[in-house]
N, C-alpha and C positions, 0 to 999 in steps of 0.2 A: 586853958583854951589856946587854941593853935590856928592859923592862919597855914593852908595849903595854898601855895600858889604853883601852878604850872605853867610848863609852853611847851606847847604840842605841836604835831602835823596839824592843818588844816583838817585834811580827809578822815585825822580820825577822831575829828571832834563827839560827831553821832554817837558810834560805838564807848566815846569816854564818861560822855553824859549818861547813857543807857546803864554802863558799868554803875557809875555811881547810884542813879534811883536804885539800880538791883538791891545796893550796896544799903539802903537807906539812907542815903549821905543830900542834902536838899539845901539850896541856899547857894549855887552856883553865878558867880558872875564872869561872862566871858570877857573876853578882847581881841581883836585882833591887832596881832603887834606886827613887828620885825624887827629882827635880830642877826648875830651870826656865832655858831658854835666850832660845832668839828668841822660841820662841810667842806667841801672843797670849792673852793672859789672859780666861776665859771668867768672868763673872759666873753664879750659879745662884743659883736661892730654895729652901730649905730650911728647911721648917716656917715660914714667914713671913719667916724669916732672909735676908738678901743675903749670900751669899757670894763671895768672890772667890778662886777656884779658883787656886792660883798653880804647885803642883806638879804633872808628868807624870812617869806611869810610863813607866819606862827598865830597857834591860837594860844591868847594866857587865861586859866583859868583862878580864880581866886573861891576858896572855899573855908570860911569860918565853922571848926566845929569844935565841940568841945574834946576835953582830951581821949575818952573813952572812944574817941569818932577817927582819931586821927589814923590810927594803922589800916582800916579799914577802906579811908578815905586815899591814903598812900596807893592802897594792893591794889583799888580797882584802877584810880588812873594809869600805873603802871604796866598793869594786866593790857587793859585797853589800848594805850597809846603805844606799844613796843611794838615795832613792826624787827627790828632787829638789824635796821641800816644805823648807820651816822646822819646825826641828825633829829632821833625822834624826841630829842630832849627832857628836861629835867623837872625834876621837883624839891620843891623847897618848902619847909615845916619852921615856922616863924613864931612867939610867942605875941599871945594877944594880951596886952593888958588890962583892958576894959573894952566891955561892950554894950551899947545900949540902943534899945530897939524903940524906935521913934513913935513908933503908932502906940507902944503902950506903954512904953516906959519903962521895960522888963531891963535888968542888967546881967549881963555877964552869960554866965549859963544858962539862962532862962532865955535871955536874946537871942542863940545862937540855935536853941534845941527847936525841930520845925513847929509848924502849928500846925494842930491837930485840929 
């Protein structure tokens, strides 16, 4: 079992989500973060102030699936969220080592696989 975490554009949250159901990939948790990667850091004046603007808003996506799920789960977010600038950032593949599903008490790959 593998833990998919991303962070995205904003904008192209829609179209990552859409990717994924295509994808059969189910069990999405968003966030909205901020962070700062490649971009280029934009200077602003604010009330007289120079500011230098260091963080962008990002969506983190977290997605538990089991291993069989995982390439699948990489290709669409990938696919989806590549606009092709700096900036449309990254994905990370995490090992889960236990999982257990509250409402029924299902572990591991039984937790993670959707219901049907």
């Amino acid at each position: 079992m593998k833990l998919v975490l991303a962070v995205i554009r904003p904008e192209r949250l829609s179209a990552t989500l859409q990717a994924l159901f295509q994808a059969d990939v189910r069990g999405v948790t968003v966030n909205r973060v901020q962070g700062h990667g490649g971009e280029l850091d934009t200077v602003e004046t604010y009330r007289g102030t120079t500011v230098k603007m260091e963080l962008h808003d990002k969506v983190q996506l977290e997605v538990a699936v089991s291993d069989p799920f995982v390439e699948r789960t990489v290709d669409a977010i990938v696919g989806a969220a590549r606009t092709g600038e700096v900036g449309d950032g990254k994905v990370f593949v995490l090992p889960i080592e236990r999982v257990v599903r509250i409402r029924t008490g299902e572990e591991d790959r039984a937790a993670v696989t959707p219901v049907g």
